[in-house]
C-alpha positions in Angstrom: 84.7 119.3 -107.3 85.1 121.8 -110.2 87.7 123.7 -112.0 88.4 127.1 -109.5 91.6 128.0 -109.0 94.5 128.4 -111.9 98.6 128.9 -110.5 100.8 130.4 -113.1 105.0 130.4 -112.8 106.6 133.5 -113.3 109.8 133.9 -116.4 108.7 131.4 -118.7 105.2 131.6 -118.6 103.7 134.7 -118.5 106.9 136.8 -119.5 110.3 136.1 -120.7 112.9 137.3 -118.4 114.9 134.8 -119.2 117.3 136.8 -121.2 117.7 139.2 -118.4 118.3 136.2 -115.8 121.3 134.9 -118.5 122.9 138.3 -118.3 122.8 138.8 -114.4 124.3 135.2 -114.0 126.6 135.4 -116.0 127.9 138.7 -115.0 128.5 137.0 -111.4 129.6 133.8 -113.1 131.6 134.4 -115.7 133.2 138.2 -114.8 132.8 137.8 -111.1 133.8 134.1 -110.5 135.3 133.1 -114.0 133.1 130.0 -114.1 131.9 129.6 -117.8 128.0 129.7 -118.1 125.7 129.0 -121.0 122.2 128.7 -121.6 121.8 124.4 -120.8 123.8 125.0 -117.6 120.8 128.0 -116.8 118.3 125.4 -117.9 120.0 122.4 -115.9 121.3 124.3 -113.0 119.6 127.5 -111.6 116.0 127.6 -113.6 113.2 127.7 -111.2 115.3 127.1 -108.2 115.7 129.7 -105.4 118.6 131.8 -106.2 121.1 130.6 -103.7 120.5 127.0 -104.3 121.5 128.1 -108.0 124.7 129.8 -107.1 125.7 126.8 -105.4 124.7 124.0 -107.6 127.3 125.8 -109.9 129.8 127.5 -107.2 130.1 124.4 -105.3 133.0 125.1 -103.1 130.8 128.2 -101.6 129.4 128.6 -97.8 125.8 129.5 -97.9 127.0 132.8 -96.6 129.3 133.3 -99.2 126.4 132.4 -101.6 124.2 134.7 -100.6 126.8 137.4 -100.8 126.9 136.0 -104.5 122.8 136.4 -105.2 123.3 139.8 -104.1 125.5 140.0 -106.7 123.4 139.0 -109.5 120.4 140.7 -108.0 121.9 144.0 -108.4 122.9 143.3 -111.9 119.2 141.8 -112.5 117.6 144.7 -111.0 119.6 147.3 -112.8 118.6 145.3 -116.4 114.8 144.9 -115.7 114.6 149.0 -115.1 116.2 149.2 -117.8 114.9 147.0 -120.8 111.3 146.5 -121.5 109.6 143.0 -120.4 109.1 140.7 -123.0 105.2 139.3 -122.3 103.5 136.1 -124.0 100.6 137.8 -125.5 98.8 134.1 -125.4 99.6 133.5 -121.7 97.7 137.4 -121.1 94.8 135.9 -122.7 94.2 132.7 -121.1 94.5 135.1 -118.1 91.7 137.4 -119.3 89.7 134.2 -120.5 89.8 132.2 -116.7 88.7 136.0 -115.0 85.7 136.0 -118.0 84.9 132.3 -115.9 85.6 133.8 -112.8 89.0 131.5 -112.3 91.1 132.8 -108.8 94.2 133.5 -110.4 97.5 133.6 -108.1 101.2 133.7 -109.5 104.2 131.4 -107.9 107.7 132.3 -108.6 110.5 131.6 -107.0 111.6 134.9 -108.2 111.9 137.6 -105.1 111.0 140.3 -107.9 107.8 138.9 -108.6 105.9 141.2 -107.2 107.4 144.1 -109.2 107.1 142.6 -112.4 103.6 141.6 -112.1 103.3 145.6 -111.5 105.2 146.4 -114.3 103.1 144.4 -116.8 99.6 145.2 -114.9 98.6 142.0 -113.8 99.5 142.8 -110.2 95.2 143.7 -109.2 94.4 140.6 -111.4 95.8 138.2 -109.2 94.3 137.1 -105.9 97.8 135.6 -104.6 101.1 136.4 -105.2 104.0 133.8 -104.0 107.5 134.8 -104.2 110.8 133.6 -103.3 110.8 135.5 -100.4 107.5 133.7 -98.9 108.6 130.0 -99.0 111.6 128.3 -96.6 111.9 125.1 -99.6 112.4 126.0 -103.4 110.8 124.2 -106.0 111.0 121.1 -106.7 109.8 121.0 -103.3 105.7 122.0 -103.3 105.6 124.2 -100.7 105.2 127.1 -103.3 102.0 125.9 -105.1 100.7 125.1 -101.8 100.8 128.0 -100.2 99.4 129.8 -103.1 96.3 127.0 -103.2 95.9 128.1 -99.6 95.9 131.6 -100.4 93.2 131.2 -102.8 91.0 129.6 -100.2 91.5 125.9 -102.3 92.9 122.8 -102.8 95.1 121.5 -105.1 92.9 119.0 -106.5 90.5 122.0 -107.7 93.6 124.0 -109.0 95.4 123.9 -112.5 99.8 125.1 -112.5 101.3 126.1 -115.4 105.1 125.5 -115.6 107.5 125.4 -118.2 110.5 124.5 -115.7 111.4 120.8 -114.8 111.6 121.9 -111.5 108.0 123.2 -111.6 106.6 120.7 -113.1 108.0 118.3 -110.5 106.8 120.3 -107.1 103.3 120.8 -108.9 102.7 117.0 -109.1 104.5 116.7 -105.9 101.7 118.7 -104.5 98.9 117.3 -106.1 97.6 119.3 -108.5 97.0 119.1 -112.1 100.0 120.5 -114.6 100.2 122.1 -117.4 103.6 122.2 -118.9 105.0 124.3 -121.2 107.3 123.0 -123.7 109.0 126.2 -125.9 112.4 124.7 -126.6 111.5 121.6 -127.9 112.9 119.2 -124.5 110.3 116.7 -123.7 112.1 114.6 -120.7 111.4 117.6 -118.6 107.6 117.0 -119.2 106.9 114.0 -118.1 104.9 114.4 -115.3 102.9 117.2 -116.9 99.2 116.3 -117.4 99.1 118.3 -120.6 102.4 119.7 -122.9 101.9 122.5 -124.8 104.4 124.5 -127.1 101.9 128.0 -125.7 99.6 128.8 -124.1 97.6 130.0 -127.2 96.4 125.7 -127.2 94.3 126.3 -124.2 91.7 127.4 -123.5 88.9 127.4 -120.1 86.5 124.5 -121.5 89.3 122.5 -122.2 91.3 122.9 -118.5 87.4 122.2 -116.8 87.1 119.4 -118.6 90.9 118.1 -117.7 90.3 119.0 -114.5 86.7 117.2 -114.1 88.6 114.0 -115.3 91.7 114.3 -112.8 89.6 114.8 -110.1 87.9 111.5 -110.8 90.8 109.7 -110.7 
């Protein structure tokens, strides 16, 4: 079984929205709630989860109702900064995308992100991709694999023919959960949340096709 199918997360991987995500939650958090919020609590608390399982692994004492009141919330303020700011892209993760198309790679993104769809528009990768899995397609957030699943499925495969990129713990943990092969990508230095990644990188610039077939041959021999 060869190398067919490559699954790429969202903010983190292919663009950086993360300072745009910081803002939004801590607008509700901090102005809206008065619940201090820093960058390790984004990291250990709402990073690659769906949005109202965020909003209550921090506001605790909330009703999912009340929560999802909340995500509206930081939605709005999220919205209203992505039309307003220009997306910041990973120039190496837009090559590795051109690369795997070269090879003829069916390329889907996962993101538990609702906006997926518009940002993939926004930074014209939308037509490249043969799947596109959002938040709003999946009943379980990640670290459950019902995400990378679905978009295997999409793309007429299995997992054991597809490679995820992830640089959430989260991610990391449904793509292994699923089956598949992981890449994980390390930028801030904070290996623990790794360790079930097949491969760690610090970009994506350090791969490249020949090397994923060849990880991929391997895996599948396992």
């Amino acid at each position: 079984m060869s190398f067919k199918g490559a699954i790429f997360d969202l903010d983190g991987v292919i663009v950086d929205t993360v300072p745009l995500h910081l803002a939004a939650w801590r607008y509700l958090f901090e102005e809206k709630f008065g619940v201090p919020f820093t960058k390790l609590d984004y990291e250990a608390k709402v990073d690659g989860k769906p949005r109202i399982d965020g909003i209550l692994s921090v506001l605790t004492h909330l009703s999912r109702e009340e929560a999802t009141a909340a995500g509206d919330i930081k939605q709005e303020r999220y919205l209203e900064l992505l039309h307003q700011d220009e997306i910041i892209k990973f120039a190496s993760s837009f090559a590795l995308i051109e690369e795997l198309l070269k090879h003829k790679i069916l390329l889907a993104t996962a993101s538990s992100s609702k906006n997926a769809p518009y940002i993939l528009e926004k930074v014209g990768l939308a037509r490249k991709m043969r799947s596109i899995v959002c938040g709003a397609d999946i009943v379980y957030g990640k670290p459950h694999p019902e995400i990378f699943l679905k978009a295997a499925t999409e793309l007429g495969l299995n997992a054991r023919e597809c490679v995820v990129f992830e640089d959430a713990k989260s991610g990391v943990e449904a793509a292994k959960a699923g089956g598949f092969f992981c890449v994980g990508i390390d930028r801030q230095n904070q290996p623990q949340n790794y360790v079930l990644a097949d491969l760690v990188v610090k970009d994506l610039s350090e791969v490249k096709y020949e090397m994923l077939a060849e990880k991929l041959f391997n895996f599948e021999k396992k």
